[in-house]
N, C-alpha and C positions, 0 to 999 in steps of 0.2 A: 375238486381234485383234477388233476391234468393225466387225463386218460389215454394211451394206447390202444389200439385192436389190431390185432392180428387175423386176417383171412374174412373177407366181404361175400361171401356165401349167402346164398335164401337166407340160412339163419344169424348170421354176423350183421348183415345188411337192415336186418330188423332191429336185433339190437343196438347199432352203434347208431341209428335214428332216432330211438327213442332217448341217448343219452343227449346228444344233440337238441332234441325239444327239449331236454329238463335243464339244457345251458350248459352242458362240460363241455370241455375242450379235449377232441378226439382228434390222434393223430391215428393215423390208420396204414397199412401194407397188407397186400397181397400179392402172390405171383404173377399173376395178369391187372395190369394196371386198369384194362379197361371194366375189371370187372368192380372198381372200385369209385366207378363214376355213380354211380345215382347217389352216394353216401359222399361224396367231393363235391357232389352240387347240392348237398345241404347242409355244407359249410365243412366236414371235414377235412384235416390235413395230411398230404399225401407225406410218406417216409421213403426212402429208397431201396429197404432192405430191414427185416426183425429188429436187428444190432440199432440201426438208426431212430428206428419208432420208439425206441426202450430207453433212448438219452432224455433223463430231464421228466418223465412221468414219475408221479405216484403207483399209477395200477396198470399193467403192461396185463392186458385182454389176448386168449390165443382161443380160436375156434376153425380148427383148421380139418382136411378129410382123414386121414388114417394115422395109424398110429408112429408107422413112420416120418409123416409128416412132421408130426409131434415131436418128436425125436430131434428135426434137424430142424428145427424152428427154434428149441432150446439151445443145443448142443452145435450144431451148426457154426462153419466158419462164420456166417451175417448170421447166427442167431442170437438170441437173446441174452444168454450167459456172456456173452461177449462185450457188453455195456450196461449191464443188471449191477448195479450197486446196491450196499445196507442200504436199509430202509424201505426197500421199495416192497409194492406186493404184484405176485402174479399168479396169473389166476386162469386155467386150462378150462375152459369149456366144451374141450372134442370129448367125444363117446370117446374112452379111450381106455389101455389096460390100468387095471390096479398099480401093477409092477413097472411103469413106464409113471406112474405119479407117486410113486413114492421114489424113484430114482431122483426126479427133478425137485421133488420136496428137500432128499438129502442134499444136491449140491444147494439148494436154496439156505438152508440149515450154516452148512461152516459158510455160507457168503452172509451170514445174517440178513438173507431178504425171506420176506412171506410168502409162501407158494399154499395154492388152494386146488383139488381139482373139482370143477364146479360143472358137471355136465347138465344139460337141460331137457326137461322133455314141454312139450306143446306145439312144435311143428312151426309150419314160416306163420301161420294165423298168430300163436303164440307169440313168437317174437315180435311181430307188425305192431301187435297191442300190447306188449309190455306185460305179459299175465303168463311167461313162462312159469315151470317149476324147478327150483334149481336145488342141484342137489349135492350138497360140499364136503369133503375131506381135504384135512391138510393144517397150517395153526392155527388153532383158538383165536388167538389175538389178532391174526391177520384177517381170519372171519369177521371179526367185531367190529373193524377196523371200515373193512369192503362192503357190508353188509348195507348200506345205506344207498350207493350204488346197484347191488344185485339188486333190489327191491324195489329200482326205478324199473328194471325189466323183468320182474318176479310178480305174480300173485303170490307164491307163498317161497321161501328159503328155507333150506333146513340142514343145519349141521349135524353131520354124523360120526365125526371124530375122526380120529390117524388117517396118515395121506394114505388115500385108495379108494376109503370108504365111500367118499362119492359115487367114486365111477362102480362100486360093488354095488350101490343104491338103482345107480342107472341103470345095470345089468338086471336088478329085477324089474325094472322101468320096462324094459324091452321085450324082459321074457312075455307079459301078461300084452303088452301093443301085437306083437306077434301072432299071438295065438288068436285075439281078436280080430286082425285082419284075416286069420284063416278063414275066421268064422263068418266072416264078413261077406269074402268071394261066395263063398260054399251059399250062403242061405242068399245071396242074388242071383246065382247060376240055378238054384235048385227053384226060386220062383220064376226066373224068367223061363226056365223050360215047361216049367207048369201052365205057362200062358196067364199068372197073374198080373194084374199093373204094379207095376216097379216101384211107382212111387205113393202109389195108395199103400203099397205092403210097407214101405219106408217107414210114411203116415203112421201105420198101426203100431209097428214094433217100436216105434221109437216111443211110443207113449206106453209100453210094457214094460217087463223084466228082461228083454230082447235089447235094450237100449245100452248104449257105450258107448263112448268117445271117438272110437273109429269108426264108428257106422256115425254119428254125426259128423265130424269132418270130412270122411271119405265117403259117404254113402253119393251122397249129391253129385260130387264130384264125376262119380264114376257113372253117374246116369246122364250128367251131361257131356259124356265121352271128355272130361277133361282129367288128363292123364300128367301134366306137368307138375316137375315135383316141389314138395312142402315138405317131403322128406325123399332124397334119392334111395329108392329099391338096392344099390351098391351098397349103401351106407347101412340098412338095418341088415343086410346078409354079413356086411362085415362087425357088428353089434353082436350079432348071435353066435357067432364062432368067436370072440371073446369070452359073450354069456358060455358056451360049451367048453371051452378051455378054460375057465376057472371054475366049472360046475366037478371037470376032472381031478380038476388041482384037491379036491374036495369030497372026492368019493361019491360024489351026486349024478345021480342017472337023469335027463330030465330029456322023456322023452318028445312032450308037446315041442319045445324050444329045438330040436334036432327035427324034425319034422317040417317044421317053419324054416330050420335053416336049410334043408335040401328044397323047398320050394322055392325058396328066394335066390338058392344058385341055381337051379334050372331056369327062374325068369331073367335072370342077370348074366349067367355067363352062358346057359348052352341058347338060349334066345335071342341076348344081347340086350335084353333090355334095361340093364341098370342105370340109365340115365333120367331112366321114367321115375315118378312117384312112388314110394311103397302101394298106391291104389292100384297099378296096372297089375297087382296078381290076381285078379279076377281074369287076365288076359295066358294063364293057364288054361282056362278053358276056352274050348273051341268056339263058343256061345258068345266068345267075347273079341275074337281075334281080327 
């Protein structure tokens, strides 16, 4: 298939690499050109705008930062709707709202093209190795269609039916990463102030009931002071206040997930640090600053 991607990010950048090893032909755009060199120099080809990338593909790829982004990436005078013909499929991999993928589902619908929204969780590791988790709302047949594709950079795929549902799958994706990284800070701050060794405690809990995904990916990291992101601290503050805004839409209190999101805007906007990792919230505490 003759692939588009949209937005060369940590996590676009992993993926549209590994499509490249499996032999598609990736054309690729992003707002800064330069951020679309290490994926140009392993063979993909440069577009000059959404609208351009989307002439002449099968599968127009979008993984782009917020939800506005999203918006005008579609919608947009150079966005996608603007040279999107029947047949084609496209397929939204940003965190993004429910209600922002089923709008683009509907114009996809009277254009007769396939719209999916396909958010991922596993982080830049994830993407690097192809073993994301992806998680799709949007058509049946445009799933069944793509599916062969997501799976080159999926360990597992899993359709969840009508457009949204994805991005409602992702939103309990983040709620549960969330709270883990709370747990995460807290139980390294509470042993490093104890005077135990950091990564003998690592050692133990990670071979206990104590063990999780983000204390392996982020545990190390954060011991050897590297704070560079695999996922930007912006990006899951902006996730949780989605998660809290459809948890409303819904009558659901969901306190842990509100608690995570006032931590991660106190380390992102009164701090500044949202350009760091989700790992730099251990740098809430003073222990770590």
């Amino acid at each position: 298939m003759k692939i588009a991607f949209i937005g060369t990010g940590v996590m676009g950048t992993g993926i549209i690499n590994n499509f490249l090893r499996a032999g598609q032909t990736v054309t690729v755009f992003n707002r800064t050109k330069a951020h679309a060199q290490k994926v140009l120099d392993q063979g993909a080809v440069w577009a000059d705008s959404a609208a351009e990338a989307t002439i002449g593909q099968d599968v127009v790829f979008t993984m782009v930062g917020y939800p506005k982004d999203v918006e005008e990436t579609y919608f947009g005078d150079q966005g996608i709707f603007k040279q999107a013909k029947a047949g084609q499929i496209l397929i939204d991999m940003t965190t993004s709202t429910p209600t922002l993928a089923a709008k683009i589902a509907a114009t996809g619908k009277e254009k007769k093209i396939g719209v999916l929204d396909a958010p991922v969780s596993g982080g830049d590791i994830g993407a690097r190795d192809g073993k994301l988790t992806t998680m799709v709302g949007g058509d049946r047949a445009a799933y069944d269609k793509a599916l062969p594709l997501l799976q080159i950079v999926s360990k597992k795929a899993n359709y969840f039916g009508e457009a949204g549902k994805g991005q409602h799958a992702k939103m309990a994706n983040q709620i549960m990463i969330a709270s883990t990284m709370l747990g995460l800070a807290e139980w390294l701050t509470y042993a490093k102030t104890a005077g135990l060794d950091l990564q003998e405690t690592l050692d133990t809990l990670s071979a206990g009931g104590a063990d999780n995904w983000s204390m392996e990916a982020y545990a190390p990291r954060i011991l050897a002071g590297d704070f560079k992101p695999g996922f930007y601290a912006k990006h899951i503050l902006k996730d949780l206040r989605i998660a809290l805004d459809e948890a409303k839409k819904m009558n659901l209190d969901l306190p842990a997930t509100a608690l995570a999101e006032r931590s991660y805007a106190k380390l992102a906007e009164e701090k500044g640090l949202g350009d760091l990792g989700t790992q730099a919230i251990v740098k809430l505490w003073s222990q770590w600053a």
